[in-house]
Short mmCIF file of the C-alpha atoms (twelve columns), coordinates in Angstrom:
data_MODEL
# 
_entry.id   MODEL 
# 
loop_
_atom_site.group_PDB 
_atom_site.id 
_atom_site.type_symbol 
_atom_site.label_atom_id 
_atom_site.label_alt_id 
_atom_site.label_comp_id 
_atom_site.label_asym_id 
_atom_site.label_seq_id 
_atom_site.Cartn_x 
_atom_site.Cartn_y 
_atom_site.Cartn_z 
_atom_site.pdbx_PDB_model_num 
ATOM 1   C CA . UNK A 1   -141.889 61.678 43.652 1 
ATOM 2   C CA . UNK A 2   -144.678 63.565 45.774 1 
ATOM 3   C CA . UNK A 3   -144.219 67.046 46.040 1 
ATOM 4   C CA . UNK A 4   -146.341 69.559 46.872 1 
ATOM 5   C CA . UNK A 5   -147.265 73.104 46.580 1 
ATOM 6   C CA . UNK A 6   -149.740 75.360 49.410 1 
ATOM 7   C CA . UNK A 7   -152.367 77.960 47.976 1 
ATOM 8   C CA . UNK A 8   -152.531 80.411 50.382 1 
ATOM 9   C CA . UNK A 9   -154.177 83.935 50.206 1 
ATOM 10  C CA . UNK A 10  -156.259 85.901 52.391 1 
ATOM 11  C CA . UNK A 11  -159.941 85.714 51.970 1 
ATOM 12  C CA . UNK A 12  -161.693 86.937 48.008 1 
ATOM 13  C CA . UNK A 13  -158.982 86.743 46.348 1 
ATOM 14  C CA . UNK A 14  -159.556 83.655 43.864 1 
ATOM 15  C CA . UNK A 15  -157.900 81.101 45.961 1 
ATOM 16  C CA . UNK A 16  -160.484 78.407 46.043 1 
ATOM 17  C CA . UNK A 17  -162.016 79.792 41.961 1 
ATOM 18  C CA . UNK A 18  -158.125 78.947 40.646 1 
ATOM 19  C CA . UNK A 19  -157.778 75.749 43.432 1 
ATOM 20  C CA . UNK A 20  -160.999 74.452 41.300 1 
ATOM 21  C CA . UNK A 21  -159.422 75.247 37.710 1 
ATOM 22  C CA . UNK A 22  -156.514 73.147 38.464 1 
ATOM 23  C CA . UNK A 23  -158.390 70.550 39.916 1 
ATOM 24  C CA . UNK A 24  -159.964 69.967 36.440 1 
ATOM 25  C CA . UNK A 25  -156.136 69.109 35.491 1 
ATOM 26  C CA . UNK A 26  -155.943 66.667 37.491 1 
ATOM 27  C CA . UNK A 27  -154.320 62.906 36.848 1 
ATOM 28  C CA . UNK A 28  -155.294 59.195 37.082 1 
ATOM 29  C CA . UNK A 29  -154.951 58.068 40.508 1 
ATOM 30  C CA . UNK A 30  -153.624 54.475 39.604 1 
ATOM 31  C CA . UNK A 31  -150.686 56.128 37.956 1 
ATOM 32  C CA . UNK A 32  -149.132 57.662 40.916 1 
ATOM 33  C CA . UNK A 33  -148.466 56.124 44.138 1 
ATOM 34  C CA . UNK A 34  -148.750 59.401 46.096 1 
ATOM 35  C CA . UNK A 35  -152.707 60.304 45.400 1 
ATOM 36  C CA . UNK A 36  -154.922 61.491 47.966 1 
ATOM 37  C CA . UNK A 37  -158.568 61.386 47.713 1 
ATOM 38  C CA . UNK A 38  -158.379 64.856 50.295 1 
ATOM 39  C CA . UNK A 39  -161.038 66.900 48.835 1 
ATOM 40  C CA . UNK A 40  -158.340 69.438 49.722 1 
ATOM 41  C CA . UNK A 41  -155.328 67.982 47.636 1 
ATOM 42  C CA . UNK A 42  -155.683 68.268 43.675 1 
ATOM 43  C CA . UNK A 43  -152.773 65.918 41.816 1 
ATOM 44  C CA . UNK A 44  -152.221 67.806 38.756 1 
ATOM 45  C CA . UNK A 45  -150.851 67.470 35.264 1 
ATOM 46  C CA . UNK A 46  -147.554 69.096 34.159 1 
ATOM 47  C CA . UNK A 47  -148.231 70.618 30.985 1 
ATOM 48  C CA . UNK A 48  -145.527 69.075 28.327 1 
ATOM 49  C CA . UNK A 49  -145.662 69.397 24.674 1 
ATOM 50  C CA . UNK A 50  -142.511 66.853 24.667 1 
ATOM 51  C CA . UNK A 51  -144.803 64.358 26.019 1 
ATOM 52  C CA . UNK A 52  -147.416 63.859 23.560 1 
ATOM 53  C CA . UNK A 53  -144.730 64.602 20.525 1 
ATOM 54  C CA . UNK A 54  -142.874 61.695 21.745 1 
ATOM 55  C CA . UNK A 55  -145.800 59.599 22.153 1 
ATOM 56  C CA . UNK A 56  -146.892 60.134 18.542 1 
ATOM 57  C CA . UNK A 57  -143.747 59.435 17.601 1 
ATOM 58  C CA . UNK A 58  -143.423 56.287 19.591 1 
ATOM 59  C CA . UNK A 59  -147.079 55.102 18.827 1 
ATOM 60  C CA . UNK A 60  -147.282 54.635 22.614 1 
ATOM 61  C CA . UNK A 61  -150.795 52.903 24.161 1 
ATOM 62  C CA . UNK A 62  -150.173 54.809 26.993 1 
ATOM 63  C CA . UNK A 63  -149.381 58.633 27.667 1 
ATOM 64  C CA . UNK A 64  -148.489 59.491 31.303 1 
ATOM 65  C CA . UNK A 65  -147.494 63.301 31.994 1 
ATOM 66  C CA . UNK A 66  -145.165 64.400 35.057 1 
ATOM 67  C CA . UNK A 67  -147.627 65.591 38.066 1 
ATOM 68  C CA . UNK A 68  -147.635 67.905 41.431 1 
ATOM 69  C CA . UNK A 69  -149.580 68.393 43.888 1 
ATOM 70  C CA . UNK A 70  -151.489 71.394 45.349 1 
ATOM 71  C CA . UNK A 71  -153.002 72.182 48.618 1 
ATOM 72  C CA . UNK A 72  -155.865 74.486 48.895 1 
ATOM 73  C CA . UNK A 73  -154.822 75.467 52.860 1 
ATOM 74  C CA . UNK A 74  -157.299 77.145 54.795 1 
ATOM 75  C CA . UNK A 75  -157.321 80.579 54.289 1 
ATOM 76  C CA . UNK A 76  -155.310 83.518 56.175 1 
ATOM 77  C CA . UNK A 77  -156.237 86.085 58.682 1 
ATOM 78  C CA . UNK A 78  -154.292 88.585 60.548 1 
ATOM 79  C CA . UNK A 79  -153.308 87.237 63.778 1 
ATOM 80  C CA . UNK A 80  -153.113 83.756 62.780 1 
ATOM 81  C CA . UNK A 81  -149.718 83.241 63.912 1 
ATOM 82  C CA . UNK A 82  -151.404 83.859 67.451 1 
ATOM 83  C CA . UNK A 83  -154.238 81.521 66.604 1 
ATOM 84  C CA . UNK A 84  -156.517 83.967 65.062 1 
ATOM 85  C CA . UNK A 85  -159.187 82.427 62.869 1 
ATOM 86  C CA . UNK A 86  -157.761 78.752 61.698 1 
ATOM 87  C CA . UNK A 87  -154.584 80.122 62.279 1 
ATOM 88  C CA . UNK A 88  -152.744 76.932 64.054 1 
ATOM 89  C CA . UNK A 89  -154.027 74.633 61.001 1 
ATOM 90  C CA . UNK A 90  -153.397 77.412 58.358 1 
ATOM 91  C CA . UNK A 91  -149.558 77.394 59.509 1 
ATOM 92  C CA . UNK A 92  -149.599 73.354 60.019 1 
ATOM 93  C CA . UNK A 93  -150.584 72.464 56.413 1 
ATOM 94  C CA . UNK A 94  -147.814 75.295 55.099 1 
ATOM 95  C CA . UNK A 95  -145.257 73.313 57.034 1 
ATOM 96  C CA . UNK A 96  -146.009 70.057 55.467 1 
ATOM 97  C CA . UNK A 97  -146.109 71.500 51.824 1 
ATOM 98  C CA . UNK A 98  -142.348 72.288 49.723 1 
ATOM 99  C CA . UNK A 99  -143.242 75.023 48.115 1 
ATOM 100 C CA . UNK A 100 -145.939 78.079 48.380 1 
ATOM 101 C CA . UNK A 101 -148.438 79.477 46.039 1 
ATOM 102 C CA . UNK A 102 -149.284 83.185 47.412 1 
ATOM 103 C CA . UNK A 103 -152.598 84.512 45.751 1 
ATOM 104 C CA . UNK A 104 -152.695 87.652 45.448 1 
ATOM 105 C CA . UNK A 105 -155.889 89.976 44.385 1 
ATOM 106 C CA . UNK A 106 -154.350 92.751 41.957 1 
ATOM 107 C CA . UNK A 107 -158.255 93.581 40.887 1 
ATOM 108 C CA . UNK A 108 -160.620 96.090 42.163 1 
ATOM 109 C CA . UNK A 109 -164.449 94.886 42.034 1 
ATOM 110 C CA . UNK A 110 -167.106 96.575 44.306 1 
ATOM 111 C CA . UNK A 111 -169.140 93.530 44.485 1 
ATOM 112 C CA . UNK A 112 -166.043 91.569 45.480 1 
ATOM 113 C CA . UNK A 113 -165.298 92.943 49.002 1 
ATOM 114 C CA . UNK A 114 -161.772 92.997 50.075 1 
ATOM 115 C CA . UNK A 115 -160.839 92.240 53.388 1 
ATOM 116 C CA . UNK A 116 -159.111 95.342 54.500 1 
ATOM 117 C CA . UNK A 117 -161.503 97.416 52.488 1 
ATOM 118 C CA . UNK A 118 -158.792 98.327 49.800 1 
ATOM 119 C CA . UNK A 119 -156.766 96.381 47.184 1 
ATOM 120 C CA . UNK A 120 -153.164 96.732 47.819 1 
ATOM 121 C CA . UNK A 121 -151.092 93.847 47.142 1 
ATOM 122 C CA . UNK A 122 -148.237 94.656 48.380 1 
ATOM 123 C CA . UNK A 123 -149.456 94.799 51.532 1 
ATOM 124 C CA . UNK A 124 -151.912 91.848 51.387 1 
ATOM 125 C CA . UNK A 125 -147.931 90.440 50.389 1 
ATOM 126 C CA . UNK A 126 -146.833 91.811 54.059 1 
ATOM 127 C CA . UNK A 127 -149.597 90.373 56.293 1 
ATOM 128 C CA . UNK A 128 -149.566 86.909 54.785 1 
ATOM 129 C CA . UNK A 129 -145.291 87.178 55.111 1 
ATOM 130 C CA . UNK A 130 -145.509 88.501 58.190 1 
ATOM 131 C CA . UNK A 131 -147.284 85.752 59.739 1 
ATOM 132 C CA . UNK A 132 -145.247 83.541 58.430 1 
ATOM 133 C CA . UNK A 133 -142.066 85.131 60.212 1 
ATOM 134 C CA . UNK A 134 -144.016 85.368 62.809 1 
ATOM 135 C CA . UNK A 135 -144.708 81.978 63.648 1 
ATOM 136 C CA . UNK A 136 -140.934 80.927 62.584 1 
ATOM 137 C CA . UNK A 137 -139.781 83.702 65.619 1 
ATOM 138 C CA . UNK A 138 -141.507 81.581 67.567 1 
ATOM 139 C CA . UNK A 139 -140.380 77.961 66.197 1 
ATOM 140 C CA . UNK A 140 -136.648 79.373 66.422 1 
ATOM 141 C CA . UNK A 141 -137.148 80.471 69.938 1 
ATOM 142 C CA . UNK A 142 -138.858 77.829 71.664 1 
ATOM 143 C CA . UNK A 143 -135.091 75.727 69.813 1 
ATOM 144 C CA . UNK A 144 -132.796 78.402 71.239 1 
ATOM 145 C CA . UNK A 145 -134.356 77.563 74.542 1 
ATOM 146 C CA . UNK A 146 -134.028 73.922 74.113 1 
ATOM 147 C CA . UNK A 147 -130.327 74.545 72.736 1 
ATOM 148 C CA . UNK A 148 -129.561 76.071 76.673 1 
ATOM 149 C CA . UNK A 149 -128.613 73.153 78.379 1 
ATOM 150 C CA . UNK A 150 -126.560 71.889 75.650 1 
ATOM 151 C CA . UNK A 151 -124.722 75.098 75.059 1 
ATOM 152 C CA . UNK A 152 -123.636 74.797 78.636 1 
ATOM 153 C CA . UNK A 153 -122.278 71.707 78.461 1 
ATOM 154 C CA . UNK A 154 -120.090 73.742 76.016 1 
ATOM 155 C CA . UNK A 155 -121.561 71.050 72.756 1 
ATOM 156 C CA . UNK A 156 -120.091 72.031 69.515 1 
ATOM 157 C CA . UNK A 157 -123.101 71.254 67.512 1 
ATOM 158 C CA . UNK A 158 -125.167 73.512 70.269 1 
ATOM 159 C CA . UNK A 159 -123.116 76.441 69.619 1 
ATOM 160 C CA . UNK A 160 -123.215 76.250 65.681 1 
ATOM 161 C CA . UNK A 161 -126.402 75.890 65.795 1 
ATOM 162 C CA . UNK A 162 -127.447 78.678 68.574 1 
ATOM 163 C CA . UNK A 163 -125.165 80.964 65.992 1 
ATOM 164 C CA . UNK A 164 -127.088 80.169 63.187 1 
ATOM 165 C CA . UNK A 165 -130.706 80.648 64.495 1 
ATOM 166 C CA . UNK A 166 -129.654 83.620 66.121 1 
ATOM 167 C CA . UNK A 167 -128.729 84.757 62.932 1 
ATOM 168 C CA . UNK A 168 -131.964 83.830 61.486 1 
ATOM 169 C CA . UNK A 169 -133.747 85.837 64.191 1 
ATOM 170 C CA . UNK A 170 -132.136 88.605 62.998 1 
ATOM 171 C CA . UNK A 171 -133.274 88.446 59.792 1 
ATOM 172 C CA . UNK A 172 -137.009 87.821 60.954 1 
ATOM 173 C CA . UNK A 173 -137.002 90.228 63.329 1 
ATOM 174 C CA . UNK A 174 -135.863 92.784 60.797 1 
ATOM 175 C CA . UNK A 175 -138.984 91.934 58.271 1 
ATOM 176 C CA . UNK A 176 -137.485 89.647 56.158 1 
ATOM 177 C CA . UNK A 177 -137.654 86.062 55.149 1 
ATOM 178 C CA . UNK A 178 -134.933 83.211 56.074 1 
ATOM 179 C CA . UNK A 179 -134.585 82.564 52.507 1 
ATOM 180 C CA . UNK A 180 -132.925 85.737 52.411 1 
ATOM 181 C CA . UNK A 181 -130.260 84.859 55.031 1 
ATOM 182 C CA . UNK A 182 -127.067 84.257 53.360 1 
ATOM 183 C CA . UNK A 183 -126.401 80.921 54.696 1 
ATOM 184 C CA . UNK A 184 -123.676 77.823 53.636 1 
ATOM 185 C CA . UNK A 185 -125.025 74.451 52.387 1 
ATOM 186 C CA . UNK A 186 -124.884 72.857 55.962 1 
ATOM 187 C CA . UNK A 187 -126.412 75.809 57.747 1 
ATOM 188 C CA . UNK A 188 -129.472 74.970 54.947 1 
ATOM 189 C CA . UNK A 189 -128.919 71.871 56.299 1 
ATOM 190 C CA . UNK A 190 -129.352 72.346 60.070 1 
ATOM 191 C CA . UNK A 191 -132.297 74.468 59.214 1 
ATOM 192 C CA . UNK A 192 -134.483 71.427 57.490 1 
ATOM 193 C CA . UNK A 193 -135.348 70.125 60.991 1 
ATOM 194 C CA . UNK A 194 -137.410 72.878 61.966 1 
ATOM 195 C CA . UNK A 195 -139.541 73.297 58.854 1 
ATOM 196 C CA . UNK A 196 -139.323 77.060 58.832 1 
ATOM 197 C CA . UNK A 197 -142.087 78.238 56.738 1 
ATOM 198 C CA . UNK A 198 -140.132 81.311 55.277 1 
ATOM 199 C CA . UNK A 199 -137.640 79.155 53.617 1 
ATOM 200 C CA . UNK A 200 -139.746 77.537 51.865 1 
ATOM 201 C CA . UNK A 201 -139.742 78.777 48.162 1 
ATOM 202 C CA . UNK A 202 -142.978 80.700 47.501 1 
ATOM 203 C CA . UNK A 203 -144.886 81.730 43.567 1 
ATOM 204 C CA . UNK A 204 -146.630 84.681 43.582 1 
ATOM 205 C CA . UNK A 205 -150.002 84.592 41.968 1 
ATOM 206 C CA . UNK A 206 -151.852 87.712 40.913 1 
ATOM 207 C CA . UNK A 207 -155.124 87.476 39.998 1 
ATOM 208 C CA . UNK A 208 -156.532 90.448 37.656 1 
ATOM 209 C CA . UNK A 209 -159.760 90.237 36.139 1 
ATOM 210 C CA . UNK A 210 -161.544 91.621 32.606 1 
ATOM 211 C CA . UNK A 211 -163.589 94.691 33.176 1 
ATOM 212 C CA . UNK A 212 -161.981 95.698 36.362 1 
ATOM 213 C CA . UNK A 213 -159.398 97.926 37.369 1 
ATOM 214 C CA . UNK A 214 -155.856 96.065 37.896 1 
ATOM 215 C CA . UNK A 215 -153.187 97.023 39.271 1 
ATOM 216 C CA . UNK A 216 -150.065 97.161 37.603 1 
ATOM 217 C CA . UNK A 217 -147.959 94.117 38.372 1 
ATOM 218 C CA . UNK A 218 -144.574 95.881 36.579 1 
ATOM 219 C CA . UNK A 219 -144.777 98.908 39.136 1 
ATOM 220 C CA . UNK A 220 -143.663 96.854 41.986 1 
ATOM 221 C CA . UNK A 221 -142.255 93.330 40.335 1 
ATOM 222 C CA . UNK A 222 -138.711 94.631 41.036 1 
ATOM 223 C CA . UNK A 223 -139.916 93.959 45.009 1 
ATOM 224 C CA . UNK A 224 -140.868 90.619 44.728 1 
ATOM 225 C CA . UNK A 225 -139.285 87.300 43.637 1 
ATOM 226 C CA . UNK A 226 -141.195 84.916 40.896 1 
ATOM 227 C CA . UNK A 227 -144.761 85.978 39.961 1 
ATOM 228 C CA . UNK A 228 -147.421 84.547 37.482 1 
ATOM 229 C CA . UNK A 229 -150.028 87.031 36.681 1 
ATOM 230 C CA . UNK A 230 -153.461 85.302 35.589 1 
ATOM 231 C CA . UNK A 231 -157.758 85.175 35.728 1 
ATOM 232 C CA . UNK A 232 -158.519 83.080 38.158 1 
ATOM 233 C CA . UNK A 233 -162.547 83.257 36.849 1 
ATOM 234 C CA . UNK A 234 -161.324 83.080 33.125 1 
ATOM 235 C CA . UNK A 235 -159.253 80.207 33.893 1 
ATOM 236 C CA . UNK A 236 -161.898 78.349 35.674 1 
ATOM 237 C CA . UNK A 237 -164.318 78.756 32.477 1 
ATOM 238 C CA . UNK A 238 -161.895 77.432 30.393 1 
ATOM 239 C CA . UNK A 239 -161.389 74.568 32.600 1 
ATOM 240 C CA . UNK A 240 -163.648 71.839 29.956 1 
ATOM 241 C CA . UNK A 241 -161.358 73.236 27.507 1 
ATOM 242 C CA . UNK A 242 -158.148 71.894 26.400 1 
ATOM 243 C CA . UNK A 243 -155.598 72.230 22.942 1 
ATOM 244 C CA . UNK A 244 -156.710 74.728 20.921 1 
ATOM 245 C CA . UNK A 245 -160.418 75.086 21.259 1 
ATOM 246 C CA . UNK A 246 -159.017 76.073 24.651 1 
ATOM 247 C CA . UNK A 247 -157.278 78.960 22.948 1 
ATOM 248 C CA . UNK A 248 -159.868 80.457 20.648 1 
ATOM 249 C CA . UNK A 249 -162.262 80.483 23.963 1 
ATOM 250 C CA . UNK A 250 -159.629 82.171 26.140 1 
ATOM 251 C CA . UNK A 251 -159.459 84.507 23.381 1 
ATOM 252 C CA . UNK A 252 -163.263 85.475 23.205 1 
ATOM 253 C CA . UNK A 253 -163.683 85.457 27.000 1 
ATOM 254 C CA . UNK A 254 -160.915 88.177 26.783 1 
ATOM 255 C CA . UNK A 255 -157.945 87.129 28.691 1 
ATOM 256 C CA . UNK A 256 -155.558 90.152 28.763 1 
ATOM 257 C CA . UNK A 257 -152.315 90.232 27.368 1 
ATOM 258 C CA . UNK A 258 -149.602 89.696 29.948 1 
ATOM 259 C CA . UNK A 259 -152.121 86.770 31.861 1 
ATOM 260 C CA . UNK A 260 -149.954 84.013 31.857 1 
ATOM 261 C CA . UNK A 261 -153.013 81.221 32.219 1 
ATOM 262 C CA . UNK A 262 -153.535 78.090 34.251 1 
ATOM 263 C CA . UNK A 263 -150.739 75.959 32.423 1 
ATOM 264 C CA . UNK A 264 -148.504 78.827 32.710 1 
ATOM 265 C CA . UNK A 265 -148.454 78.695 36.759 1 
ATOM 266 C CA . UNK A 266 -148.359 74.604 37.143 1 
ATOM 267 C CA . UNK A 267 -145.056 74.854 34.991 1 
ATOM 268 C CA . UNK A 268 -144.166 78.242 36.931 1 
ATOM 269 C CA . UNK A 269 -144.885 76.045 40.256 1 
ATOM 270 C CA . UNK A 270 -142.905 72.994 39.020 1 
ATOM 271 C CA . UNK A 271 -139.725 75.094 38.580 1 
ATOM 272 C CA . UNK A 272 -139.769 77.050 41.455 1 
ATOM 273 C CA . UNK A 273 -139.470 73.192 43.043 1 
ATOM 274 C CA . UNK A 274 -136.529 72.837 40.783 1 
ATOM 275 C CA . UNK A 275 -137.667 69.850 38.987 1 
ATOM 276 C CA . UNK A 276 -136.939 68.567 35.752 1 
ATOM 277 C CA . UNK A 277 -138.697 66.186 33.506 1 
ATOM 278 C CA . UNK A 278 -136.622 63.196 31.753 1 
ATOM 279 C CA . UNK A 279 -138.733 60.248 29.716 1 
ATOM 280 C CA . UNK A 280 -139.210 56.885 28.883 1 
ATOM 281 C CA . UNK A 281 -140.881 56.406 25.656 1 
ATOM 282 C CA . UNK A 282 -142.022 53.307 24.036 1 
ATOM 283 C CA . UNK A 283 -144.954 51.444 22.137 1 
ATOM 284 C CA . UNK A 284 -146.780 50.478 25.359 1 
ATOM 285 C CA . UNK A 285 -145.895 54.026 27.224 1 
ATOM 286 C CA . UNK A 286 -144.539 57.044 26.913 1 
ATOM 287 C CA . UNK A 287 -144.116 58.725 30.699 1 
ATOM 288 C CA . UNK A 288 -142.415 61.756 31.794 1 
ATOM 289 C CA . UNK A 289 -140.679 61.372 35.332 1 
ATOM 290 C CA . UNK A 290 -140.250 63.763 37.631 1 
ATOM 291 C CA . UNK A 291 -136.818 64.123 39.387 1 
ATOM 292 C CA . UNK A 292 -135.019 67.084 40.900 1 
ATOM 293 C CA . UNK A 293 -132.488 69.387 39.189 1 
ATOM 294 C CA . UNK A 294 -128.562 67.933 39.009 1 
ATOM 295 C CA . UNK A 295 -129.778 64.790 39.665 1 
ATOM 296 C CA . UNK A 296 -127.566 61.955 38.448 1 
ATOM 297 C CA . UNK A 297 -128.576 59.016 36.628 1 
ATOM 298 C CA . UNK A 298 -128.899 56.586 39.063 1 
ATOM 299 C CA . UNK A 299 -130.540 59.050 41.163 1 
ATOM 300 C CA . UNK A 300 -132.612 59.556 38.715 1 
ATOM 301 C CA . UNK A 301 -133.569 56.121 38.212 1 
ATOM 302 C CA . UNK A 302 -135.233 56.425 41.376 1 
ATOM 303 C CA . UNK A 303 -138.236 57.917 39.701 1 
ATOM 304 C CA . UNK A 304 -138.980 54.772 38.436 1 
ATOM 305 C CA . UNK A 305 -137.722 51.786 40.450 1 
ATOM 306 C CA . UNK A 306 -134.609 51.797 43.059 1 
ATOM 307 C CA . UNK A 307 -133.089 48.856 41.010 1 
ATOM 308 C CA . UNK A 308 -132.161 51.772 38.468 1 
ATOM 309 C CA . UNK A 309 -129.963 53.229 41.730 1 
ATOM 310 C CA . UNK A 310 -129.048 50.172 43.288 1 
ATOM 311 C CA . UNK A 311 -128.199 47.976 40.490 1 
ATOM 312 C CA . UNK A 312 -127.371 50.886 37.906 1 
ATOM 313 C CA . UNK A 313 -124.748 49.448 35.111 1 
ATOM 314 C CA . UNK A 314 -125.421 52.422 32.558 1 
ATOM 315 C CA . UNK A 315 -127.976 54.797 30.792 1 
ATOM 316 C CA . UNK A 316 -128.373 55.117 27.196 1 
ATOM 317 C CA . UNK A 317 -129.226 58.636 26.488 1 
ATOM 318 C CA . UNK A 318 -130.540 60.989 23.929 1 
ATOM 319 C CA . UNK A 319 -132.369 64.240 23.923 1 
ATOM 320 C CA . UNK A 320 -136.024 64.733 22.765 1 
ATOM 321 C CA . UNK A 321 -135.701 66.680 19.898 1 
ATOM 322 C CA . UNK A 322 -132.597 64.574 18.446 1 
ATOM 323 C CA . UNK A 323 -134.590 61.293 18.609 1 
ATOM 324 C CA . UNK A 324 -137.518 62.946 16.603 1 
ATOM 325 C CA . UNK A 325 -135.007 64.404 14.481 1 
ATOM 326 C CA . UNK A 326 -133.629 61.444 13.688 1 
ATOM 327 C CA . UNK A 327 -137.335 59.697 12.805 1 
ATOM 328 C CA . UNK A 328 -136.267 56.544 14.581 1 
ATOM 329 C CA . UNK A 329 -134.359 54.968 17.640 1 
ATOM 330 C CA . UNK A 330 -132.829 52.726 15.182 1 
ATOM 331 C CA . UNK A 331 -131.647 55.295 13.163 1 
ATOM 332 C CA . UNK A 332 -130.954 57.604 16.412 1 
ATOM 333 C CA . UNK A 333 -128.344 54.748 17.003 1 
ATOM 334 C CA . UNK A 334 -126.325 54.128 13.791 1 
ATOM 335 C CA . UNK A 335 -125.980 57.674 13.364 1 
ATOM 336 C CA . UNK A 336 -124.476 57.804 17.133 1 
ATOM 337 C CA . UNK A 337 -126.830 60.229 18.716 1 
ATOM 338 C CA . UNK A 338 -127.474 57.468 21.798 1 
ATOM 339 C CA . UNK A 339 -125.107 58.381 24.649 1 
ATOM 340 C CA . UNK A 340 -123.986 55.485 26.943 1 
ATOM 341 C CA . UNK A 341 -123.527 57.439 30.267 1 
ATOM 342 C CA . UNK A 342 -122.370 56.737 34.035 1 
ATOM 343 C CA . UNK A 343 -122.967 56.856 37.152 1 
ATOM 344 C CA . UNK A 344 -121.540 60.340 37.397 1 
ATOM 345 C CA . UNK A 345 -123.542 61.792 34.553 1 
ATOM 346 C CA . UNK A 346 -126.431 64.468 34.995 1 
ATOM 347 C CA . UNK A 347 -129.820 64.161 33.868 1 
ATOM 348 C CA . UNK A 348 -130.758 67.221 31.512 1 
ATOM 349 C CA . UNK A 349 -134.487 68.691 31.126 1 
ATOM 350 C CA . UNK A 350 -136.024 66.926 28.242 1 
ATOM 351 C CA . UNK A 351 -133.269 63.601 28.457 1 
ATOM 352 C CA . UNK A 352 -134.708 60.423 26.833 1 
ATOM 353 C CA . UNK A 353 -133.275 57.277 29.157 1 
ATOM 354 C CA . UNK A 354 -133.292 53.956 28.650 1 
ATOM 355 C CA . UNK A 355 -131.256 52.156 31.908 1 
ATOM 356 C CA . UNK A 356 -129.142 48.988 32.083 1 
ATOM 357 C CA . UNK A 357 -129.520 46.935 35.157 1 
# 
């Protein structure tokens, strides 16, 4: 499953210094069928103690962790809904992306000139949102006008669907985001066509930094949705580092309390996708699949082959923690703790799955 998130920010803020940290995470190529050698695009590791416990346990040859992808997108000026800067390829890469990663600068450096001359992130926050609603006013219009002729005609579909973006004007035009449009599951539906960029689900990043003065995330969290606060120059230090050396150095470098780190925001980023992770585990791998929340199991079987949809008979099931509990699959059986499930049943975070074809 490719999915991907967009770094955006405007310019000094750390967006290219973090874009380089989690590059350093990045995965084998020949393990996922959706890499990219884009200097742009870095494939990246999901961070997963489950993982590596379960491939100790199963003495597996091979260890393959779940994986995203992130965009570095060219970076943001004002105006760039009207072209300004690289404005038209800014908003094109954020439309083919699922999810955004907003960096925002929370630190104030005098050798680290800021844009608009003053940190203030709620309102670097505003100009990179407001672009985006601006450039989806002008996606839902140029529709509405090509809705006319069928609205005439007096087309059902036309008039549902001239109801519903006029709705979502409404709600741009007003200062807000789509996402915040109370809408049913088919008007989320009707929407996907037009790749609106302020539906899209969007991480806020906030990069503070050691020996400068940051701004208090917790005075205006209540204003925003998800966050991650972290050091985008700490984090790219640390990026040789990994376990617990990786600790002790993050430590000494003097990573504040309340910085949530690079592994923090690539798990932050894989929820706000709402994925989930189930895995295969045996002596010649142990692999952690990506597959989207609720999925069922022969949806989930997807992950790895559509024989697991197509031809699904069953799933034998067990959760992490009960098959290392129980020190063996063998044992993990005779004691009952293997599930055989259905078609019907939903994968849970952390589900161990063998399927019967």
């Amino acid at each position: 499953m490719s999915l991907s998130i967009g770094i955006v920010g405007l310019p000094n803020v750390g967006k290219s210094t973090l874009f380089n940290a989690l590059t350093k995470k990045a995965v084998a190529a020949e393990n996922y069928p959706f890499t990219t050698i884009d200097p742009s695009v870095g494939v990246v590791a999901v961070p997963d103690e489950r993982l590596w416990k379960l491939s100790e346990f199963s003495h597996s040859e091979k260890t393959i962790p779940a994986a995203i992808e992130f965009v570095d997108i060219a970076g943001l000026v004002k105006g760039a809904s009207a072209g300004e800067g690289l404005g038209n390829k800014f908003l094109a890469n954020i439309r083919e992306v699922d999810a955004i990663l907003e960096v925002v600068r929370i630190f104030d450096d005098a050798n680290i000139t800021h844009v608009h001359g003053k940190v203030h992130p709620l309102s670097d926050i505003e100009i990179i949102n407001l672009e985006l609603m601006m450039a989806d006013l002008q996606t839902v219009a140029k529709r509405l006008g090509n809705l006319e002729k069928e609205v005439k005609r007096g087309d059902k579909d036309a008039h549902a669907e001239k109801s519903l973006l006029e709705k979502i004007s409404a709600i741009l035009e007003a200062g807000k985001l789509a996402q915040d449009a109370e809408l049913s599951k088919e008007e989320k539906m009707m929407l996907q066509g037009l790749h609106l960029l302020t539906m899209k689900p969007i991480l806020y990043a906030f990069n503070m930094k050691v020996g400068s003065n940051n701004i208090d995330v917790s005075s205006f969290a209540d204003l925003i949705s998800k966050y991650v606060v972290f050091d985008a120059k700490i984090e790219d230090e640390l990026k040789e580092f990994e376990g617990e050396e990786r600790a002790v150095f993050r430590q000494e470098l003097g990573a504040a309390e309340g910085s949530d780190g690079i592994d923090a925001l690539i798990r932050a980023s894989y929820e706000l996708l709402e994925l989930i992770t189930f895995f295969t585990t045996g002596e010649d791998e142990t692999r952690a699949w990506t597959i989207k929340k609720d999925s069922t199991a022969p949806e989930a079987g997807t992950a790895i082959h559509t024989d697991f949809r197509d031809k699904f008979i069953r799933a034998d099931v067990i959760h992490w923690q009960t098959l290392l509990d129980a020190g063996s699959y063998a044992a993990a059986r005779e004691k009952g703790m293997v599930k055989t499930e259905g078609k019907e049943y939903i994968v849970a975070d952390g589900d161990v799955i063998e399927f019967k074809i």
